[in-house]
C-alpha positions in Angstrom: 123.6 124.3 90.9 124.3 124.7 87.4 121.6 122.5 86.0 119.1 125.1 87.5 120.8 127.6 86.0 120.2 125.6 82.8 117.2 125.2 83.0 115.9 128.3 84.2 118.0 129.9 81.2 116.4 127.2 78.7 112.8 128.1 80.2 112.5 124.4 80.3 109.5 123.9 83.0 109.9 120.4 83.2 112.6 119.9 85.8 110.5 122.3 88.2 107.1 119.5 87.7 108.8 117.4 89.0 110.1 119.4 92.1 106.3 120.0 92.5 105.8 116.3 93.1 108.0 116.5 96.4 104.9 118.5 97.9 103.4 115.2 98.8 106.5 114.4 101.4 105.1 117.2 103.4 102.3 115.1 105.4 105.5 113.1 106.4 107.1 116.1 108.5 103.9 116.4 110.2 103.6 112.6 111.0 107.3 112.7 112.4 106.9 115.6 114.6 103.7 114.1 115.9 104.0 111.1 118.1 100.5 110.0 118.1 100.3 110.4 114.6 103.5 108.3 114.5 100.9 105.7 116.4 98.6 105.7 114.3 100.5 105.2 110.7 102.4 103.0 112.4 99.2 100.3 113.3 97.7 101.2 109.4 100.9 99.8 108.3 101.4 97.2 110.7 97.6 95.9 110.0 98.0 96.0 105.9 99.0 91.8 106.2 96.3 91.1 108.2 94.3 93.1 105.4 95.5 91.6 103.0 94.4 88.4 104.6 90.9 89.2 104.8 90.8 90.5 101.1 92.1 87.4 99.7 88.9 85.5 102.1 86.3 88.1 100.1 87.2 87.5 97.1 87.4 83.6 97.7 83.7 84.0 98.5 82.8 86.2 95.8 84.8 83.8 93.1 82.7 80.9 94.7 79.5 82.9 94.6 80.1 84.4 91.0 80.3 80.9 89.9 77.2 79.6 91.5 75.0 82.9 90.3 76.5 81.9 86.5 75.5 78.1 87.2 72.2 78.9 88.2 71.9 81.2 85.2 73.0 78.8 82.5 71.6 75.5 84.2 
């Protein structure tokens, strides 16, 4: 407790940004009162390797397909 008194008393505004930053933990309260919720971020999470998967597929193709357009462009 005394470094907030300190920095209250020093009028240092710092401390209290970053205090602000713990604002975005508040969806999380929600999401653990709420079973369905609790559903559904736990699928999002669940699907991100399968994701990840079908990113690394997409930009296979668009490597493959960046290379042909520059072929065609220079040949």
């Amino acid at each position: 407790m005394g470094w907030i008194f300190d920095a209250l008393i020093s009028t240092n505004i710092n401390f209290l940004k970053g205090l602000r930053s713990l604002r975005a933990l508040r969806p999380l309260r929600v999401i653990s009162s709420n079973e369905g919720m609790k559903i559904v971020v736990n699928a999002l999470f669940e699907s991100i390797p399968v994701l990840l998967n079908v990113l690394l597929i997409v930009i296979l193709f668009v490597f493959v397909f960046a290379i042909l357009g520059v072929q065609l462009l220079v040949g």
